[in-house]
N, C-alpha and C positions, 0 to 999 in steps of 0.2 A: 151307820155313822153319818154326820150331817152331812149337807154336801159342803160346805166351804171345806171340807177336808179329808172328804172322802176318796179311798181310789178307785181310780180311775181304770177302766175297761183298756187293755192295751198290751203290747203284743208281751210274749213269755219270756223276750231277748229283755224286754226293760225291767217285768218283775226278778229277776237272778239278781241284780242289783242288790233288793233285801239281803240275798242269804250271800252270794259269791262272796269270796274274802276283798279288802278292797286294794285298787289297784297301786300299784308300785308307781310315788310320785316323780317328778320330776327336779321335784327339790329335797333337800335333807329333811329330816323326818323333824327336825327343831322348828320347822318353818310353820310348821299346822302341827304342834304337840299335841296330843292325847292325853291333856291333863282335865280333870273332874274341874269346869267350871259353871258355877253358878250366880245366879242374880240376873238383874235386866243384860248386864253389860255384856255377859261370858262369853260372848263369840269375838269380842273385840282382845280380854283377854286370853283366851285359846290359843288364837292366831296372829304373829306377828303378819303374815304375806295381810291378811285380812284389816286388819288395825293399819297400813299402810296403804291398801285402797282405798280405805274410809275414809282415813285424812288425804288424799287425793282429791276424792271426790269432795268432800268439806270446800276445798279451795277451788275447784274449776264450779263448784255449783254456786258458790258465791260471788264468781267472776262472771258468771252464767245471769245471776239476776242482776247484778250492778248492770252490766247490758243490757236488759230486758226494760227495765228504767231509765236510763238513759235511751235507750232509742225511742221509747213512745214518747217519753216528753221532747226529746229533739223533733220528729217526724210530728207533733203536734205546736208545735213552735215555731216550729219554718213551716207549717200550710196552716194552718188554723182549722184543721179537717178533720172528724172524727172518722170520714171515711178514710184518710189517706193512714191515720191511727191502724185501723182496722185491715187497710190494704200494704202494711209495714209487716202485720203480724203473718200475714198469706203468704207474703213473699219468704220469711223465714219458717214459714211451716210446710209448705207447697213439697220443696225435697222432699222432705219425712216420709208423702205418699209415694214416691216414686223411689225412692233409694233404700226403704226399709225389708223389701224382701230381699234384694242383692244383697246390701248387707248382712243379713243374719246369713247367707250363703258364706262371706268372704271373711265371718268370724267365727264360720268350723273350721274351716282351711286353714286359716293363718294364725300363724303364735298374736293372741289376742292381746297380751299387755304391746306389742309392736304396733299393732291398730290403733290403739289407746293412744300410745304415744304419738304416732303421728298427726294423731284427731289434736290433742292437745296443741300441738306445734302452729297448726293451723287456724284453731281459736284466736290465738296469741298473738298471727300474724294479721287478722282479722281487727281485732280491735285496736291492733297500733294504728292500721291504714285510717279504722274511724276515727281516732283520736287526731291523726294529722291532719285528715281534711277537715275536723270540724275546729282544730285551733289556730290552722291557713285561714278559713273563712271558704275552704273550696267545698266542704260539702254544699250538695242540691241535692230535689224530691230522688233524682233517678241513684244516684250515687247511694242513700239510704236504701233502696229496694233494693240493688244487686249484694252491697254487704252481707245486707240482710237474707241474700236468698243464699250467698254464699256461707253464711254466719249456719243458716236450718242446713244446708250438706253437711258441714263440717259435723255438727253433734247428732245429726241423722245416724254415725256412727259410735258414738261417745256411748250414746242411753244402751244401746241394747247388747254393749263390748262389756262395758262394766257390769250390767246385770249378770250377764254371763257367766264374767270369772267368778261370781259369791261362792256358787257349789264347791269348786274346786278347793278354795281356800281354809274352807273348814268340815270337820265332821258331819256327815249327815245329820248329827241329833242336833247338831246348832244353826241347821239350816234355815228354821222359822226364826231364829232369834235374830242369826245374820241379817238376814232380808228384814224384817222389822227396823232392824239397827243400819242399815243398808237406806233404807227408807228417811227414818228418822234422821239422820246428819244429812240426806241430799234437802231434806224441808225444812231442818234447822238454818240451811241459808239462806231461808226465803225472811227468814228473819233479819240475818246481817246484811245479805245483800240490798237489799231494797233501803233498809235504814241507814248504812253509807252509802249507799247511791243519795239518796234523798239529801244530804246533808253535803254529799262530793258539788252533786249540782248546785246548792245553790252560793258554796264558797268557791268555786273553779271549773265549775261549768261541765256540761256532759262531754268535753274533749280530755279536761282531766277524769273525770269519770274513767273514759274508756282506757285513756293511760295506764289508771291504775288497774283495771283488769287485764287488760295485756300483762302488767308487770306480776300481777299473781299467780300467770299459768306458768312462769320457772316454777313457782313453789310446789306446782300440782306436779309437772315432769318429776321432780327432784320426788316427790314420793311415788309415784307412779313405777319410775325407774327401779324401785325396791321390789316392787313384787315380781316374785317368780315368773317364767313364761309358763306356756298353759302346757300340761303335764304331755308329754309324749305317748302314753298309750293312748290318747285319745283315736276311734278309727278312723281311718285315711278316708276322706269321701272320695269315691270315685266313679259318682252320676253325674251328668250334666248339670249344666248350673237352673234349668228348668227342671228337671228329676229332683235337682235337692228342694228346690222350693215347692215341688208337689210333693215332697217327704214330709214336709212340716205343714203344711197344708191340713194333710190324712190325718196327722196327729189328732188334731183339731176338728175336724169333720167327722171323725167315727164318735164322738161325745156329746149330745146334746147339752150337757149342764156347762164345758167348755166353749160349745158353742153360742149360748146364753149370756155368759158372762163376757166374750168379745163385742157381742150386740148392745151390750149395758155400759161396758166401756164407751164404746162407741157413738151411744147417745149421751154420755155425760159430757164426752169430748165433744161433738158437736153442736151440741146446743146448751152445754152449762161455761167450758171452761172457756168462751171467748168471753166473757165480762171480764177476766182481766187483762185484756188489751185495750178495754173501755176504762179503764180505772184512771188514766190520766184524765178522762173528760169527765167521771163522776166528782174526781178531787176539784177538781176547776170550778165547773160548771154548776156541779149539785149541791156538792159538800163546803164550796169556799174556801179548799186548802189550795198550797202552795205544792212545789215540789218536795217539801218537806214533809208534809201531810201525805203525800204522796206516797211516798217511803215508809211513813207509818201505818199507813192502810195495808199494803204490800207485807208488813211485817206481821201482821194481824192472823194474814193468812196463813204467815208461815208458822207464828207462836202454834195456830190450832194442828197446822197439818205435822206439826213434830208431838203433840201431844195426841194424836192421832196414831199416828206412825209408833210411837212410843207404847200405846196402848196394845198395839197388836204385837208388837217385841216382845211385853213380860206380860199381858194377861194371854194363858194360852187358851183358854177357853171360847174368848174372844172368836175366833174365825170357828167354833162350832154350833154360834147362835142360829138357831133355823134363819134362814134368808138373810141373811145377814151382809150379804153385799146389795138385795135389794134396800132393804132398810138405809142405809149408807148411801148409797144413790140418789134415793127421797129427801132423806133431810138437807144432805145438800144440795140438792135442785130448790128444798123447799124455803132456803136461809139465804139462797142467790135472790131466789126470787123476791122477799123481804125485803134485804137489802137494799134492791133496787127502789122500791120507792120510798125506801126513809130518807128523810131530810136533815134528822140527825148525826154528825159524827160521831159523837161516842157509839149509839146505837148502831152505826154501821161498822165501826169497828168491831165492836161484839157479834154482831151478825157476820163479818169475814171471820173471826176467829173460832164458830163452828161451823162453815163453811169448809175453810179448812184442814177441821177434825174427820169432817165426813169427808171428804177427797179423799185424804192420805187414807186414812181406814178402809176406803175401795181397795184404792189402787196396790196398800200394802198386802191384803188377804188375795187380791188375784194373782199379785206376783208371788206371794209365798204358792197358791194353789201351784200355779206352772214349774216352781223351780222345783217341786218335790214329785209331782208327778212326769216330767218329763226326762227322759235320760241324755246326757251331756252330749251324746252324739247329733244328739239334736236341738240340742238346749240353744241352741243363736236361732236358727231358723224360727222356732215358735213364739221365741220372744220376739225375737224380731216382728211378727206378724201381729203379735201382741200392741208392739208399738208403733204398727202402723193405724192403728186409731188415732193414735195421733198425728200422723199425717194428715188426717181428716180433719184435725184440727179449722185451715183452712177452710175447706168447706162451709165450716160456720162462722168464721171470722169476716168474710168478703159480704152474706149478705147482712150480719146482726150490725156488721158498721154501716153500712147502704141504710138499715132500720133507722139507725142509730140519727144518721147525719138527716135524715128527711125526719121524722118521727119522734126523735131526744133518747138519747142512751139509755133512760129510764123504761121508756115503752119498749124498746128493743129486746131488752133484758126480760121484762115481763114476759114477754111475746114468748118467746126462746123458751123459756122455762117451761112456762102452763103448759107448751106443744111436748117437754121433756117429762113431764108429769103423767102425761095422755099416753107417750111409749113406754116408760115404764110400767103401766098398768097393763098395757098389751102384752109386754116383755113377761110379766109375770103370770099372765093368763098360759100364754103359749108354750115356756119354758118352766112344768113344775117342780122341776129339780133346783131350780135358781130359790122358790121357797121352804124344799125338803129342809 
């Protein structure tokens, strides 16, 4: 079988999984029916617990990018700095590297939608605070970085809680459809968000901005609150909090084609995906949009990464193409890189909207690979580790704005890519399973 979806080598406690019968959940048996659904959508209708996380997530990821907009263009507003752009985006990603393995530890343990909801509570309170100082006039540089780093703890939890519970929620045969569809509405708001933000800001400024995203995380609680807690037979951990994190670790390290695919992550997240914390200076500077433009650029990404994300939903074939998260990786390094020196808007529009397609399409077939081959006893831990690439995020944010701000956003980008070009070719020499 390919690798994008082959199984995986691992111990005989997680193969019983296929045949054992499954286990007795913790909600009514109405909540996850066993009704014959099909089409793209069927995991959304299968499961009410599931269709209720989804729209959860629909509104904290919308709320999620209307912030993400709103703070670079404030943080490029008040210093005129594409590095302090770029040193906004470190301080909210910085946690992610340090809090992503405790995390996936402390959402085995604990009823996860309780996590969730707490993570929610705190976004919420997060953007009020931004909202008040930025419409006092008391926000400064320092008060945006500590939001902000407070803003990356908070959803340092959110990403790898909500991955979590998908399995749970629905039958295993809808498990790739879920996560596709899991996928697709978190990138469908890269389209709403960014395009109301864009249009928040320029009729009431980034303080109503963040208003209104405070005010949207009720809505997300309000459906959050609907799903079930996380089923009771799940096993009780009872290794230290360093044993559980070397459980999920092992996962990981007995697999080379898994361990391949964290290194490919890892180089996309490092050296592709900080251009969009450079995107307020390409709208300005390169492209001659506004903050409006801004928002559309921003949505560009998301139209591709939902028709991306959507593609791996209902084509299932799709995650069996030989190499196929190499291929995905390439083009979007190769449509970043593009990007970056076109002078045209339309053109760069088009070039973010298969940027996009090849993101989500990564990141959709490596999350479906982990949710089907890992077993839920362990299923946070490995995501988790999963999503500490993105922790690393930073890493490449601090120096591609340092590029950015001496050299021009343009060269920075360039720069970034061709080095992401050069490891993916190595990536794929080294790991022949990444092109089985």
């Amino acid at each position: 079988m390919c690798a994008g979806v082959r199984i995986l080598a691992r111990d005989t406690s997680l193969d019983r999984r296929e045949t054992d019968p499954a286990p007795v959940r913790s909600e009514p048996v109405e909540r996850v029916a066993p009704v014959e659904a099909s089409g793209l959508f069927r995991a959304l209708r299968a499961s009410v617990s599931f269709r209720d996380l989804w729209f959860g997530t629909l509104v904290t990821n919308t709320a999620f990018w209307m912030y993400q907009i709103a703070v670079g263009w404030l943080a490029l507003d008040l210093t005129d700095s594409p590095f302090f752009v770029g040193l906004t985006g470190f301080a909210g990603g910085i946690p992610l590297l340090f809090l992503a393995l405790p995390t996936g530890v402390i959402i085995d343990r604990v009823d996860r939608r309780t996590v969730l909801l707490c993570a929610q509570t705190g976004i919420m309170l997060i953007s009020l605070a931004f909202a008040v100082l930025v419409i006092t006039g008391a926000i400064a540089p320092w008060s945006i970085l500590l939001l902000s780093f407070l803003y990356g703890s908070v959803m340092a939890f959110i990403f790898p809680t909500r991955n979590a519970m998908v399995p749970a929620l629905v039958e295993r045969s809808l498990i790739r459809n879920a996560v596709g569809l899991n996928a697709a509405g978190q990138n469908a708001t890269r389209v709403f968000g960014p395009s109301i933000a864009g249009v928040m800001i320029a009729l009431v400024g980034a303080g109503g901005t963040f208003a209104l995203a405070a005010v949207m995380q009720i809505a997300a609680l309000f459906w959050t609150s609907r799903v079930p807690k996380s089923p009771r037979d799940r096993p009780k951990v009872v290794s230290s909090v360093l044993g559980s994190v070397s459980e999920g670790v092992a996962v990981i390290a007995r697999d080379r084609f898994l361990t391949g695919l964290i290194l490919l992550a890892t180089i996309a997240t490092v050296l592709i995906m900080p251009y969009i914390n450079l995107l307020p200076v390409f709208a300005r500077d390169e492209l001659n949009l506004g903050a409006t433009g801004l928002g559309l650029l921003m949505a560009c990404t998301g139209v591709g990464s939902v028709i991306g994300a959507l593609a791996v939903a209902g084509w299932r074939r799709l995650a069996e193409i030989p190499g196929i998260q190499i291929i995905s990786a390439a083009l979007f390094t190769a449509t970043v890189l593009v990007f970056a020196i076109t002078p045209q808007p339309i053109v760069a529009a088009l070039l973010l909207l298969a940027a996009g397609a090849a993101s989500a399409a990564l990141m959709s077939i490596n999350n479906t690979v982990l949710q089907l081959q890992v077993d839920d006893a362990v299923r946070g831990r490995v995501l988790s580790i999963y999503m500490l690439t993105w922790g690393l995020l930073p890493l490449g944010q601090l120096p591609i704005g340092a590029c950015a701000d001496a050299f021009g956003a343009p060269a920075a980008v360039v720069g970034a890519s061709t080095l992401a070009l050069v490891c993916i070719a190595v990536l794929t020499v080294c790991f022949p399973s990444l092109r089985d």
